[in-house]
VEXDREN-2710 file (C-alpha; in Angstrom, 1 decimal):
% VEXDREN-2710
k/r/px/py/pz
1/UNK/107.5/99.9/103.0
2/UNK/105.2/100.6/100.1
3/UNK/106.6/102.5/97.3
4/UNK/105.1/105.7/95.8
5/UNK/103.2/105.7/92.6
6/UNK/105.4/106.4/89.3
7/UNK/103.4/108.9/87.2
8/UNK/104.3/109.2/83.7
9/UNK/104.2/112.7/82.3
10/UNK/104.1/112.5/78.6
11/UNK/104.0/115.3/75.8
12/UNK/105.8/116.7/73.0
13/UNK/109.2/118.3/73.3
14/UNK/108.5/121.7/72.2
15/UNK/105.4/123.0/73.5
16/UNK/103.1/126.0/73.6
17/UNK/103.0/127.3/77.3
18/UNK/99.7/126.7/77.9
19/UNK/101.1/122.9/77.9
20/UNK/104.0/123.7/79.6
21/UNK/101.4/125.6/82.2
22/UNK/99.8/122.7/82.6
23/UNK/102.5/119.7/82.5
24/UNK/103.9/122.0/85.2
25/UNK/100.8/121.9/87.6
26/UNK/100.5/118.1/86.8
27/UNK/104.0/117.6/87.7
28/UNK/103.5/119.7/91.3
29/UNK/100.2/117.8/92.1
30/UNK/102.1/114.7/91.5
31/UNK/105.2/115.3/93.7
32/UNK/102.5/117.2/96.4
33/UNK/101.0/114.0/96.7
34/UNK/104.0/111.7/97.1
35/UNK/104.5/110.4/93.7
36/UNK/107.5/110.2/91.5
37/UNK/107.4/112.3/88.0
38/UNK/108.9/109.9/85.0
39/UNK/109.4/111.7/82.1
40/UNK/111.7/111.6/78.5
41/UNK/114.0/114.1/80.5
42/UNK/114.5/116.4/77.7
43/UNK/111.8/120.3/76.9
44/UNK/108.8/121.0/76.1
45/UNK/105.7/119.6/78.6
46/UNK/108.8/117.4/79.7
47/UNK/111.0/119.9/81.0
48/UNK/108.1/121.6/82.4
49/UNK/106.4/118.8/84.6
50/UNK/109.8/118.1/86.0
51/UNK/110.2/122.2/87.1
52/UNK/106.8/121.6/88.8
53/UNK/107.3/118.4/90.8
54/UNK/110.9/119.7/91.5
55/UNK/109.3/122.9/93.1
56/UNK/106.8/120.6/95.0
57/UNK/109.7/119.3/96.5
58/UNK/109.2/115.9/94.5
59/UNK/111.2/113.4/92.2
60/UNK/111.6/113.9/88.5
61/UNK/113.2/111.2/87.0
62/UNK/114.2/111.6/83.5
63/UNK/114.4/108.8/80.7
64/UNK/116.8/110.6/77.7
65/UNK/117.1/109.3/74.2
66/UNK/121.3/109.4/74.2
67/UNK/123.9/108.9/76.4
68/UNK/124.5/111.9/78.2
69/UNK/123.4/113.3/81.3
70/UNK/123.9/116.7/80.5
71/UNK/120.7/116.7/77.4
72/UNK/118.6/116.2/80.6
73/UNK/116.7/119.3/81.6
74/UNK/118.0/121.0/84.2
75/UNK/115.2/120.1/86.4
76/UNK/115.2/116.2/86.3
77/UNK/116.5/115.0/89.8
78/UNK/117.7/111.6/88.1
79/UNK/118.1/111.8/84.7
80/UNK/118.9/108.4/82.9
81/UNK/120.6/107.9/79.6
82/UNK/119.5/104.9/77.6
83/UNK/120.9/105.5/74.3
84/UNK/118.1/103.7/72.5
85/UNK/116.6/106.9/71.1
86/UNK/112.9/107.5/70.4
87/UNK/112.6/103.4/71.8
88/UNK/112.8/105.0/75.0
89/UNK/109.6/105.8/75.3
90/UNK/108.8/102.0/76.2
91/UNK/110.9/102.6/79.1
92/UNK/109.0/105.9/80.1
93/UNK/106.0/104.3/80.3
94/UNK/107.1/100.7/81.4
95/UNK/108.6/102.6/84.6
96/UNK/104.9/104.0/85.0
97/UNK/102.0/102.9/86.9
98/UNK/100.0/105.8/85.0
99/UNK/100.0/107.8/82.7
100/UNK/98.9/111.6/81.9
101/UNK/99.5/112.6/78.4
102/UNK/99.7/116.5/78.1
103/UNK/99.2/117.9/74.3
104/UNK/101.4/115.9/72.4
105/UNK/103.0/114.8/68.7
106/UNK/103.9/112.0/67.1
107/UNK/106.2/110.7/69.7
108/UNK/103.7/111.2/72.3
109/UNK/101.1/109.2/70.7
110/UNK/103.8/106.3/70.2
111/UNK/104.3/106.3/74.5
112/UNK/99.7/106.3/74.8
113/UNK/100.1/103.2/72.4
114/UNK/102.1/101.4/74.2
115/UNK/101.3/102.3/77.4
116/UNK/98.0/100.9/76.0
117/UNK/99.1/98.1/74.5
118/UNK/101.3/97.4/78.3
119/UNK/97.5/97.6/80.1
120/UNK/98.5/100.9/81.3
121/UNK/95.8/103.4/82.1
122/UNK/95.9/106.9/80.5
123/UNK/94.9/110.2/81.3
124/UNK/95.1/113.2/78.6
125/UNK/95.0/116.6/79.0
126/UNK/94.4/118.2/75.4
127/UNK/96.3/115.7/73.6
128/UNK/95.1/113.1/71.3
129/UNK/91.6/111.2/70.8
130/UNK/91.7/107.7/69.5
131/UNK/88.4/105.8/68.0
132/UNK/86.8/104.0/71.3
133/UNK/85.2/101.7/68.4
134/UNK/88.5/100.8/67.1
135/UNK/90.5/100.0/70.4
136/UNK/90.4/96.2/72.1
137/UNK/90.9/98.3/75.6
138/UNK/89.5/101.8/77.6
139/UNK/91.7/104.3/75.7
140/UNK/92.9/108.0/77.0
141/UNK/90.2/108.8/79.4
142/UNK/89.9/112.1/78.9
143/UNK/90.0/115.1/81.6
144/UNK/89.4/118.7/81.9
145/UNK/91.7/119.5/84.9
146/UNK/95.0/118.7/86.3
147/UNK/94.0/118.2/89.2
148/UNK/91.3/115.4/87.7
149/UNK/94.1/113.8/85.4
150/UNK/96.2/113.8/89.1
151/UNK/93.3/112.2/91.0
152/UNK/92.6/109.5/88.6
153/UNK/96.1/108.6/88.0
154/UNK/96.8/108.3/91.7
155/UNK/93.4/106.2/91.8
156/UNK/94.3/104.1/89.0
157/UNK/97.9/103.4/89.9
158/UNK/96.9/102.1/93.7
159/UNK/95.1/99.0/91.5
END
């Protein structure tokens, strides 16, 4: 039995809702296709891809800073307390075989470093752009659509 890809969904907190717009679609297109949503847990682009892979009738697993369940938005379907705090997002994108980085502050470009540093690939919707001559590795591959970020994710994690 093979398991399903584990998409990270990755972007700040509080968001604009064209983000949330799209965090939401990228979350659907994930859980659409059989994937499982990992996210912090908590608002913003977070909250927001969970509602869409929830809709999709998908998995939205939620990674939150503290120790309570109930600082989970209300549409994770797991939501896991680690009490580490912002050192959680090593976990979000550890548990990930991709990622897709939609908008994003300072905590989102922390989780696209790591997940760089891990070898992880990453896709990024309107979110940061990092010096290609600086960077021992590929970098945020950069897409227009949702449904692009979605595809190469997918394509990426069956590597």
């Amino acid at each position: 039995m093979s398991q399903p890809p584990y998409i990270a969904v990755i972007g700040p907190g509080q968001a604009e809702p064209p983000a949330e717009a799209v965090a939401e679609a990228v979350g659907a297109l994930v859980a659409r296709r059989g994937g499982v949503v990992v996210t912090g847990g908590l608002g913003g682009v977070m909250a927001a891809a969970c509602r869409g892979a929830r809709r999709a009738g998908g998995l939205a697993v939620g990674l939150l800073p503290g120790t309570d369940r109930a600082d989970a938005n209300p549409h994770c379907t797991v939501a896991l307390p680690t009490g580490i705090g912002e050192a959680r997002n090593a976990l979000v994108v550890r548990a990930a075989d991709a990622v897709i980085a939609v908008s994003g502050g300072y905590g989102t470009l922390s989780e696209i470093g790591l997940a760089l540093k891990m070898g992880l690939p990453v896709f990024g919707l309107d979110t940061w752009e990092l010096d290609p001559w600086r960077l021992p590795g590929p970098g945020i591959r950069a897409c227009r659509t949702p449904e692009e970020a979605v595809d190469l994710a997918f394509a990426a994690a069956r590597r």
